[in-house]
N, C-alpha and C positions, 0 to 999 in steps of 0.2 A: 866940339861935339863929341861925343861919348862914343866909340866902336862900337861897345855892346847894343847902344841908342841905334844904331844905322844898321847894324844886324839885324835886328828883333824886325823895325820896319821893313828891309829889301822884305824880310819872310814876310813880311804883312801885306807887302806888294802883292807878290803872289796869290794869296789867299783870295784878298779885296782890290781885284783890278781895276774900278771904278773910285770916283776922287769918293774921298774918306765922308760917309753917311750916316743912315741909321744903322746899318749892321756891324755900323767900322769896331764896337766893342766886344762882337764874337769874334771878327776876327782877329782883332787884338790879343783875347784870348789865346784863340788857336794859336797864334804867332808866338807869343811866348810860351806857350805847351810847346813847340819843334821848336824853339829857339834856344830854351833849358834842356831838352834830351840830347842837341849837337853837341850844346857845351860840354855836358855832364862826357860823351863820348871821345872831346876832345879830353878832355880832364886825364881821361880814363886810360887816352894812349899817350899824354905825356908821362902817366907814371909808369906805364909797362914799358916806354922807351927806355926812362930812368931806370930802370930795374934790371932791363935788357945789359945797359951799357956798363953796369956796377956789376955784373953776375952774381945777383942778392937771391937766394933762393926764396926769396919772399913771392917773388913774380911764380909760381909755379900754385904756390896759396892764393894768391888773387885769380889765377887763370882759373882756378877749378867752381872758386865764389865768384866770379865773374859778373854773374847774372843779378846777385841780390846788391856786390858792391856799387853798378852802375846805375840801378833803381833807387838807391841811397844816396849817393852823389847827384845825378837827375834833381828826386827831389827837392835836396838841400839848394841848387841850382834856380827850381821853379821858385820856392819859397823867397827868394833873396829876389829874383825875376819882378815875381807878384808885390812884393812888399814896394818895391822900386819904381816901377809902373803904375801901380793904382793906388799908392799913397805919398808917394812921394815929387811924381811928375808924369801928374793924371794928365795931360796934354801935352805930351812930350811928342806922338805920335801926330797929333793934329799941325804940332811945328815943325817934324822933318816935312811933311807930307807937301807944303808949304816951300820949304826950301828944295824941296825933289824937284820939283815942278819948274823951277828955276833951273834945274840942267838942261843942258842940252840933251836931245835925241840919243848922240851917242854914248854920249857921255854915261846916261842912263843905262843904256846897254850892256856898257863897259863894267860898271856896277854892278849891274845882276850877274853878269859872267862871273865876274872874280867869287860875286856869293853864290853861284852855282855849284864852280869847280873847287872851292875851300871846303862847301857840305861834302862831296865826291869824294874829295880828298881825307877827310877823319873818318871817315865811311871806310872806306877804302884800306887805309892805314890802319884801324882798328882789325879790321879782320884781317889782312897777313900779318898783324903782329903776337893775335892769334892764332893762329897757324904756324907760325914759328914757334912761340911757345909748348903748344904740342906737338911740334917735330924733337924740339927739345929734352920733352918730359919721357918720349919714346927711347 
């Protein structure tokens, strides 16, 4: 099974907490719109980690476009997202959803935590590695 496939769903968990219906392809949607901006944000601090750890003044270029390079990455993210999802394994969702359900209790649990504290975490890392960047540029 695919990671990005077991992503995309836990977030689709959340959305559509009822077994998967007539609305399950909005929130499908939605699921992969915040499923493409995580990535794009993870994307985004593996390269200013990269850049952190090479002292490439390049990082100090990207901190100040910051805003339009992660709108660009995002995108390029959703499109690849979308193209994958609803043409390529337009029920992809309907068969985790299937195999979820076969966890156990906690197990499920366990699941949603680690995809809780992973969003918190690039979340989190994104922004004091901005902030370090402009203590830097200071």
């Amino acid at each position: 099974m695919n990671i990005i496939d077991y992503f995309v769903y836990l977030i689709f968990r959340f959305f559509h907490c009822p077994p998967v219906g007539k609305n399950a392809n909005d929130a499908k949607l939605f699921s992969l719109m915040i499923a493409g901006w995580i990535m794009g944000m993870f994307i985004m601090t593996i390269g200013y980690s990269y850049l952190l750890c090479t002292k490439n003044e390049l990082v100090f270029f990207l901190k100040d476009r910051s805003p339009v390079i992660g709108m660009v990455v995002t995108f390029v993210i959703w499109i690849f997202l979308f193209l994958d999802h609803y043409l390529i394994r337009k029920e992809a969702i309907v068969l985790l959803d299937k195999k979820y359900k076969l966890f156990t209790p906690l197990k499920r649990r366990i699941i949603k935590w680690i995809t809780i504290i992973s969003i918190i975490m690039v979340v989190v890392t994104l922004f004091i590695l901005n902030r370090y960047v402009d203590m830097l540029h200071s």
